[in-house]
TORTOR-496631 format. One record per residue (C-alpha): residue number from 1; residue in three letters; x, z, y negated. Coordinates in pm, whole numbers, plus 50000, padded with zeros to 5 digits. Each point is the difference from the previous one (the first is absolute). Layout:
BEGIN
[node NUM 'ALA' [X Z Y]]
...
This chain:
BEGIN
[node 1 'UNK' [50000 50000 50000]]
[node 2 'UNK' [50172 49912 49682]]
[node 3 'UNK' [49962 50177 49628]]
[node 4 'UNK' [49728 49803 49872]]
[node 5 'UNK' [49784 50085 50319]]
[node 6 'UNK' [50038 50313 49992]]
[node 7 'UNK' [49937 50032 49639]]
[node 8 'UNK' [49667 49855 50001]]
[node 9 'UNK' [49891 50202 50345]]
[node 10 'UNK' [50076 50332 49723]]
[node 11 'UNK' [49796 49811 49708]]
[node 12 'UNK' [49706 49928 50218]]
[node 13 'UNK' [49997 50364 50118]]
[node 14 'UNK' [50006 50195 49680]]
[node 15 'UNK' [49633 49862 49956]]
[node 16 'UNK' [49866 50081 50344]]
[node 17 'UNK' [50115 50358 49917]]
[node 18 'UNK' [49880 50033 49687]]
[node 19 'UNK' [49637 49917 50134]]
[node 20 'UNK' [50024 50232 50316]]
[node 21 'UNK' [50086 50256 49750]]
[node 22 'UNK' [49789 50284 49896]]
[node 23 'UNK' [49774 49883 49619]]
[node 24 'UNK' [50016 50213 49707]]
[node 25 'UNK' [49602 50168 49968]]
[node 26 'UNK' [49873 49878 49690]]
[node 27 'UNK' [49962 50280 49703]]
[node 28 'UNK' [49675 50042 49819]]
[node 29 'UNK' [49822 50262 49802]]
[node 30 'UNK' [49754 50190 50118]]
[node 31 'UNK' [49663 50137 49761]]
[node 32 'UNK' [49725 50211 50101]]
[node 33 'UNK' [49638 49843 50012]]
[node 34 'UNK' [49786 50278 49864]]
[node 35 'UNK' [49667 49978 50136]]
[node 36 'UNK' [49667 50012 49779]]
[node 37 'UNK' [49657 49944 50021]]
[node 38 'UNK' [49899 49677 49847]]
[node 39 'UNK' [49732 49732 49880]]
[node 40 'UNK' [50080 49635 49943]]
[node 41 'UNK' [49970 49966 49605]]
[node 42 'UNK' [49964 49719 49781]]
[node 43 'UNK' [50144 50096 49647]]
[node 44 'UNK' [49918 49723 49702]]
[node 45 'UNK' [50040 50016 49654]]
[node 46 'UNK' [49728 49864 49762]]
[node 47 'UNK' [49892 50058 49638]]
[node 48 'UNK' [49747 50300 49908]]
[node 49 'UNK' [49702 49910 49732]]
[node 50 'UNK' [49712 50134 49881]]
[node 51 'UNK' [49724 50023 50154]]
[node 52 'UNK' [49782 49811 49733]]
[node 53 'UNK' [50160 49792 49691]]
[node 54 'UNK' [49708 49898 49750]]
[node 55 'UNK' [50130 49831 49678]]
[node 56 'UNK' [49677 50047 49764]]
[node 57 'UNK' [49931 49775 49696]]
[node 58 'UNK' [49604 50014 49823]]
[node 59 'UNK' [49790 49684 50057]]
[node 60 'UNK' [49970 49908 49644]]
[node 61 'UNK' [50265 50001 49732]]
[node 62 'UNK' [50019 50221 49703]]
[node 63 'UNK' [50213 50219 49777]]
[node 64 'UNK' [50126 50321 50231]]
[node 65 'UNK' [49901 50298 49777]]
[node 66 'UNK' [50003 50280 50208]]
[node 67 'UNK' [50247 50069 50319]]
[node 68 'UNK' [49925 50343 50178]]
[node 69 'UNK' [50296 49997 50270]]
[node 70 'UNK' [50371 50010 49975]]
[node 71 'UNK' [50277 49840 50267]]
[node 72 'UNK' [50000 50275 50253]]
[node 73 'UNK' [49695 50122 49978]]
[node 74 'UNK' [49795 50130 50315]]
[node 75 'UNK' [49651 49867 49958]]
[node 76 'UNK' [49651 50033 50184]]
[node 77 'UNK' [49729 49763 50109]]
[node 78 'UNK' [49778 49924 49741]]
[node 79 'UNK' [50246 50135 49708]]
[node 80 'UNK' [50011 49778 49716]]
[node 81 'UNK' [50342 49852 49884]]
[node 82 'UNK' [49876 49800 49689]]
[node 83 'UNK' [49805 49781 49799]]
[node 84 'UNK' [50000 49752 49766]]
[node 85 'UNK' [49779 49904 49628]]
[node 86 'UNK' [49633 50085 50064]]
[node 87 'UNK' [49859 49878 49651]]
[node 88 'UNK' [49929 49654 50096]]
[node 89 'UNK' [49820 50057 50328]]
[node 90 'UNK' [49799 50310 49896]]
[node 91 'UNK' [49821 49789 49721]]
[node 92 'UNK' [49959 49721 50261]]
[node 93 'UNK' [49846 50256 50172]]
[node 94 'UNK' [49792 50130 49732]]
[node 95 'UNK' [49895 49679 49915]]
[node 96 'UNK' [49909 49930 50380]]
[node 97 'UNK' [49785 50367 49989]]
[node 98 'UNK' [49817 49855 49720]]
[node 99 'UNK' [49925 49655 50139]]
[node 100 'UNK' [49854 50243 50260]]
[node 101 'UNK' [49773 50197 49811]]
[node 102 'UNK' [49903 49671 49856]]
[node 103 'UNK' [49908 49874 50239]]
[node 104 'UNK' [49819 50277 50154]]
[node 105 'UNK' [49779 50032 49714]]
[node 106 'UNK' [49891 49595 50025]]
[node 107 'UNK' [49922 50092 50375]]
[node 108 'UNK' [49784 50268 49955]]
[node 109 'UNK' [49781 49849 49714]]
[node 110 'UNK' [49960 49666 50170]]
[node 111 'UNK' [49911 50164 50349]]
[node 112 'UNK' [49763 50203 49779]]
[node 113 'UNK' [49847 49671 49880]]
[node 114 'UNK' [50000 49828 50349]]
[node 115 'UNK' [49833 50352 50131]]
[node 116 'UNK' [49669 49933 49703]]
[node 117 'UNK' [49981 49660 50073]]
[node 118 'UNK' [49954 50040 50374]]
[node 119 'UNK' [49731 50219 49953]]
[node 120 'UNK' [49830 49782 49725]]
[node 121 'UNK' [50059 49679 50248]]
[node 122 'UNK' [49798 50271 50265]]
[node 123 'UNK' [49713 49999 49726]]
[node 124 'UNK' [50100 49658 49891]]
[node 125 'UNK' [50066 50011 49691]]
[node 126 'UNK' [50312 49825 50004]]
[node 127 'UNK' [50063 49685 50197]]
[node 128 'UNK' [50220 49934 50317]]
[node 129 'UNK' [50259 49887 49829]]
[node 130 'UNK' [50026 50206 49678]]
[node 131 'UNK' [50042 50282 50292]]
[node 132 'UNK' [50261 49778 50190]]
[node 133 'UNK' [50176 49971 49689]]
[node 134 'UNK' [50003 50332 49954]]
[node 135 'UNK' [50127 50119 50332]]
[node 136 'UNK' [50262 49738 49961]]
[node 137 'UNK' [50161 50156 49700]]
[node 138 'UNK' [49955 50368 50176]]
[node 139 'UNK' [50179 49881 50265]]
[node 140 'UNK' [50297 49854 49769]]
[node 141 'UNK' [50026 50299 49827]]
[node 142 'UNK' [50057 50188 50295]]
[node 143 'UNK' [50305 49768 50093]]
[node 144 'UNK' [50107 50044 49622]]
[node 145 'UNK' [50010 50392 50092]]
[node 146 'UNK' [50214 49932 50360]]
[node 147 'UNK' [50228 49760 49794]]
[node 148 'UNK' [50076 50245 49741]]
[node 149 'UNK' [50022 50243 50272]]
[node 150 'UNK' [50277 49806 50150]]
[node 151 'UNK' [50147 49971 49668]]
[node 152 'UNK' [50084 50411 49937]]
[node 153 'UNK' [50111 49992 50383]]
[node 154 'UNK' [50270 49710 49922]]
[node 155 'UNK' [50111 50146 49630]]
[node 156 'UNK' [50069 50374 50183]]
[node 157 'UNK' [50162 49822 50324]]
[node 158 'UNK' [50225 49869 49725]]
[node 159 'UNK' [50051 50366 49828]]
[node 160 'UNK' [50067 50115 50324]]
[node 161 'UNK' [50291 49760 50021]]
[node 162 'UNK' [50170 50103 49731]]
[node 163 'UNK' [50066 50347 50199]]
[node 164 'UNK' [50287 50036 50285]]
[node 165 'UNK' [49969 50289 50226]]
[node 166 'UNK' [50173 50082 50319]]
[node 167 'UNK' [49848 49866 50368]]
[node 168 'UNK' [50208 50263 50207]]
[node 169 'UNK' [50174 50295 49943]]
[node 170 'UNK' [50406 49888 49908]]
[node 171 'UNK' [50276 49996 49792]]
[node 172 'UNK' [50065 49815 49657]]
[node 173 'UNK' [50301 49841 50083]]
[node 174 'UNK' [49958 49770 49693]]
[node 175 'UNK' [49759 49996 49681]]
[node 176 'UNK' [50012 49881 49598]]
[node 177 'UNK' [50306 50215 49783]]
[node 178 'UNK' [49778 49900 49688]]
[node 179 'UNK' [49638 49901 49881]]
[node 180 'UNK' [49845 49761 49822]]
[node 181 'UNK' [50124 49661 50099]]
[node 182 'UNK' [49755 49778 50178]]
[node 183 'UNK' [49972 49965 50358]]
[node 184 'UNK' [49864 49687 50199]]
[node 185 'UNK' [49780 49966 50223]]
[node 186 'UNK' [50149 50076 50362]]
[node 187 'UNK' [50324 50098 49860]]
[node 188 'UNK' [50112 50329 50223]]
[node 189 'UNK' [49998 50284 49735]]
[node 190 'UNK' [50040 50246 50273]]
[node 191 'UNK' [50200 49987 50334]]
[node 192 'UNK' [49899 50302 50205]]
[node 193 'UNK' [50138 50074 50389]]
[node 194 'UNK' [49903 50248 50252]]
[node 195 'UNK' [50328 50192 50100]]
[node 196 'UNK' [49837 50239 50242]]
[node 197 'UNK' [50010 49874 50335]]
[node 198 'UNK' [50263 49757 49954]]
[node 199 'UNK' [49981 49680 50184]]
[node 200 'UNK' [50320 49910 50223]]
[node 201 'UNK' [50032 49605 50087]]
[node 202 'UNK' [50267 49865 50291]]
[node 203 'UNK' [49998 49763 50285]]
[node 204 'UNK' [50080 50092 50353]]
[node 205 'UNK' [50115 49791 50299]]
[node 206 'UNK' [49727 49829 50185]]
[node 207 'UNK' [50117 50190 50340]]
[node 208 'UNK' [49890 50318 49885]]
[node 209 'UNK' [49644 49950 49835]]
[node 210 'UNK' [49848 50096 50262]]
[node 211 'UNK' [50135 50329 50017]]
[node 212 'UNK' [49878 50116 49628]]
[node 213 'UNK' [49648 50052 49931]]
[node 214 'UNK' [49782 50071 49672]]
[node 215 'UNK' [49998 50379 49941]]
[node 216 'UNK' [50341 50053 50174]]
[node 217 'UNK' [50211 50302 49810]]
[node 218 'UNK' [50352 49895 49893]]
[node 219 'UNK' [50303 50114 49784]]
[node 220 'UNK' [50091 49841 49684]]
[node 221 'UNK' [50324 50086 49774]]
[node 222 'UNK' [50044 49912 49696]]
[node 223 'UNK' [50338 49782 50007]]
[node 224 'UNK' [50114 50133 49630]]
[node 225 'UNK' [49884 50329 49982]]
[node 226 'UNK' [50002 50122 50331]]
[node 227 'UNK' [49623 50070 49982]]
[node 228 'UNK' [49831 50019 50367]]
[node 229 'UNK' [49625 50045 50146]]
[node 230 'UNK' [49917 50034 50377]]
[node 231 'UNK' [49630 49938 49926]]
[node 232 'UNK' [49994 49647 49859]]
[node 233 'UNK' [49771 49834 50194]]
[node 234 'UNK' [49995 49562 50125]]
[node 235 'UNK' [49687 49889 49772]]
[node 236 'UNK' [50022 49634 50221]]
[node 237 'UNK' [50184 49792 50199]]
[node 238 'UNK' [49917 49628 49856]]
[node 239 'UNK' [49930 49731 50284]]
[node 240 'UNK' [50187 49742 49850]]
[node 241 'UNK' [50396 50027 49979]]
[node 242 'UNK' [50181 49860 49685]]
[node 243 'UNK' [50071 49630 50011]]
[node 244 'UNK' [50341 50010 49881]]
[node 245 'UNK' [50197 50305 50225]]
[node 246 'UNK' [49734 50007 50278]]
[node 247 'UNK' [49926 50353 49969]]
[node 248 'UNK' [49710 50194 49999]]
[node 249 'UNK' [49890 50179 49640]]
[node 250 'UNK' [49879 50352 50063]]
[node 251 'UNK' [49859 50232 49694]]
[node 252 'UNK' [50037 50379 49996]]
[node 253 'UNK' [49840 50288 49832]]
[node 254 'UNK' [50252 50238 49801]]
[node 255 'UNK' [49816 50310 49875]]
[node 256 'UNK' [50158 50077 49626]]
[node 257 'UNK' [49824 50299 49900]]
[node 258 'UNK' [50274 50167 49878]]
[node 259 'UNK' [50180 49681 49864]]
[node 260 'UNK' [50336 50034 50198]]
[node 261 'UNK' [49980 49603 50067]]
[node 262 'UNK' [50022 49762 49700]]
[node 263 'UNK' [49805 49671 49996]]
[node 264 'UNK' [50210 49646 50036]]
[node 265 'UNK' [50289 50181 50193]]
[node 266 'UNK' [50108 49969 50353]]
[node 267 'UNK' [49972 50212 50310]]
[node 268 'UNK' [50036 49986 50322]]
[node 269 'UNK' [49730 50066 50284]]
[node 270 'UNK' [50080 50101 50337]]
[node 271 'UNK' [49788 49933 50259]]
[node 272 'UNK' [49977 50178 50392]]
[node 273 'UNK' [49925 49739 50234]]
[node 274 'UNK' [49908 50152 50279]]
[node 275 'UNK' [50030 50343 50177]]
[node 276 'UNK' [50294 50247 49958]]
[node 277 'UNK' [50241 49935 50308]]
[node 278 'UNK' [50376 50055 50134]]
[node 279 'UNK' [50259 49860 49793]]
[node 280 'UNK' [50386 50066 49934]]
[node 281 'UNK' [50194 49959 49671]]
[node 282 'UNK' [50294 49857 49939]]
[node 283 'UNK' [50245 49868 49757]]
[node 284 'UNK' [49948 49624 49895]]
[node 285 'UNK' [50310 49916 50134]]
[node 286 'UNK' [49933 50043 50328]]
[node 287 'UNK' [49717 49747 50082]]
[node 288 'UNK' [50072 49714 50119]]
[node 289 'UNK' [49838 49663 49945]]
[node 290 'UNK' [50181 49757 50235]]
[node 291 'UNK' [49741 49841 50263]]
[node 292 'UNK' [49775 50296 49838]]
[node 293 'UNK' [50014 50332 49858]]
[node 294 'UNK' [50137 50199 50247]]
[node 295 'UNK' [50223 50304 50026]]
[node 296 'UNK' [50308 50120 50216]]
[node 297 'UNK' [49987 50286 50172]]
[node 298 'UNK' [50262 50210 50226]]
[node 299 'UNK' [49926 50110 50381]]
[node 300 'UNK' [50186 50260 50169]]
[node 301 'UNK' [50257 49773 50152]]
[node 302 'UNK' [50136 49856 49639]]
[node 303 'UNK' [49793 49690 50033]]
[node 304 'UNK' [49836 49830 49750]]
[node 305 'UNK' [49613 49945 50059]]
[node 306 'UNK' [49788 49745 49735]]
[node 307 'UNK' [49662 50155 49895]]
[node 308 'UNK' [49747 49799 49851]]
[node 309 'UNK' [49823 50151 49682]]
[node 310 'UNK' [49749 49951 49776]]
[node 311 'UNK' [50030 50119 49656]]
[node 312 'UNK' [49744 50159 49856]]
[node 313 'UNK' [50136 50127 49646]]
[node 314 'UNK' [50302 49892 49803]]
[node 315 'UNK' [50163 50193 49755]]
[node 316 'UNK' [50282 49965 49779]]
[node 317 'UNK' [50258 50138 50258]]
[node 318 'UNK' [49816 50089 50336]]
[node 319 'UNK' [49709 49835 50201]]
[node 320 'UNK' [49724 50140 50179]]
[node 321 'UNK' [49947 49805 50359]]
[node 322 'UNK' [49847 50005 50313]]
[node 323 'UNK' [50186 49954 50313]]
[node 324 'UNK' [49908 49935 50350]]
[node 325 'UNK' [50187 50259 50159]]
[node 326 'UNK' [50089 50326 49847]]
[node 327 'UNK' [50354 49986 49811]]
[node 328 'UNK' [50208 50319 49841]]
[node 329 'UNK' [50290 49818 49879]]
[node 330 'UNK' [50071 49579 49910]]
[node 331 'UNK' [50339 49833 49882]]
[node 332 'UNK' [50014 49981 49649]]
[node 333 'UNK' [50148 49662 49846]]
[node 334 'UNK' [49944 49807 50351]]
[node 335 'UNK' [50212 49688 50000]]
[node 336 'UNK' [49889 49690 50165]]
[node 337 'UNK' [50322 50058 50265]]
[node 338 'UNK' [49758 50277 50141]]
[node 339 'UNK' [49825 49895 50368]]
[node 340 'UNK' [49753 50225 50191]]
[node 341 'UNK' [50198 50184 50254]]
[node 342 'UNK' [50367 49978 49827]]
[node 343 'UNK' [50146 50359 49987]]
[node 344 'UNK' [50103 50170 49715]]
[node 345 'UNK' [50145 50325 49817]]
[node 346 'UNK' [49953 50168 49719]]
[node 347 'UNK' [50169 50010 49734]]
């Protein structure tokens, strides 16, 4: 055998030892999974308003002369916020009370006339048609007396209109600094909004509508202010999902009595989905997402065994999921590298 056999008979067998070698155990850190008891949730963030926005103007136009509310102001149904010039329409309807009384008087002295003749025509003493005639001009003054009737009706529907009050109980949010200029007709004077309940509006994925009913108790927080109820409650569930992200809107009911929540803000509303059940938390970092969320876990041997999970919560460092068999510790940062079955240690 000469050099160069024997050289490569010593190259070729480095290899072949190597492999029948023992393999280093990979290292990994091990985290507690501390168990909970869970529901699924569905967290969304949407925009609270009021409950009712009214911008209120006055059907006619006029000069404003008197404005009984301020910005800010709490007000009641029925309380009056202001009105504008009165002179015009209360002689319109004086004039129309006249017409009235006019009128009434005609009435009465030709149904007075129509009431002789019929009894003269009885005796006859008058003819057929002097009595006809008669009758005939009763009659009109009787629709003279309805006309003017309508008359007064239509001149104080008009006064009327030159009054705002309040439809529902609310609050001012904007009203005149000054009097005296003139308003138009339709123009809002007034902007009032209902601030107590609130009403929260978001969209949730079509997979869960069926899981949240009208009447359903939730918790809202105020993203800002760290506000929070427990008793806001799902007003509806709309059957018809938005046509641009596909999702479904939902409206919720955000008691305010106290006026911790602040209209055109955001919040979040978190949702249970379902019963409370077994769960485990752990950090973020160790779920893993390859072929599907999954976890590792450690038997008693050193081996690695791959859990399937499904997460239920996610927070800003830890996740709440739900495994398939029961789990008391999982890798943290699991690599790709890592197979079902490989053993490791700890580090």
């Amino acid at each position: 055998m000469n050099r160069l056999t024997v050289a490569l008979a010593v190259l070729l067998a480095v290899p072949a030892a190597m492999a029948e070698g023992p393999l280093v155990a990979p290292r990994v850190r091990i985290v507690p999974a501390r168990p909970v008891t869970a529901s699924t949730r569905e967290s969304v963030t949407g925009q609270l308003g009021p409950s009712r926005l009214l911008p209120l103007g006055f059907e006619v136009g006029g000069r404003l002369v008197t404005s009984r509310v301020s910005k800010g102001d709490l007000v009641k149904a029925g309380q009056s916020l202001g009105n504008l010039d009165t002179e015009i329409i209360n002689a319109q309807v004086a004039q129309a009370e006249a017409g009235l009384m006019a009128a009434e008087a005609g009435a009465a002295l030709a149904l007075d006339v129509a009431g002789r003749n019929e009894k003269l025509k009885a005796e006859g003493s008058v003819s057929d048609l002097q009595f006809k005639q008669t009758d005939a001009q009763a009659k009109g003054a009787k629709a003279q007396v309805a006309q003017a009737r309508a008359g007064v009706a239509q001149a104080n529907a008009g006064l009327r209109r030159h009054f705002l009050s309040a439809p529902f109980a609310a609050t001012v949010v904007d009203a005149p600094d000054n009097t005296g200029g003139m308003v138009g007709p339709g123009t809002p004077v007034y902007i009032l909004m209902q601030l107590d309940p609130l009403v929260l509006k978001v969209t949730i994925p079509e997979k869960v509508r069926e899981s949240i009913k009208a009447g359903l108790k939730v918790r809202v927080e105020a993203t800002g202010s760290g506000a929070a109820t427990d008793d806001a409650v799902v007003k509806v569930v709309l059957p018809s999902a938005d046509p641009q992200t596909r999702r479904v809107p939902l409206e919720i009911t955000v008691p305010n009595a106290d006026g911790r929540f602040v209209a055109n803000t955001l919040a979040r509303v978190t949702i249970n989905l379902g019963e409370p059940k077994p769960a485990v938390v752990i950090p973020s970092t160790a779920l893993g997402t390859t072929g599907g969320e999954h976890v590792f876990a450690v038997d008693e041997s050193g081996a690695l065994k791959r859990v399937p999970v499904k997460v239920m919560e996610r927070g800003n460092t830890t996740v709440t999921v739900t495994t398939q068999t029961p789990v008391t510790q999982v890798v943290d940062y699991p690599t790709s590298a890592l197979v079902e079955g490989t053993k490791v240690t700890q580090r």
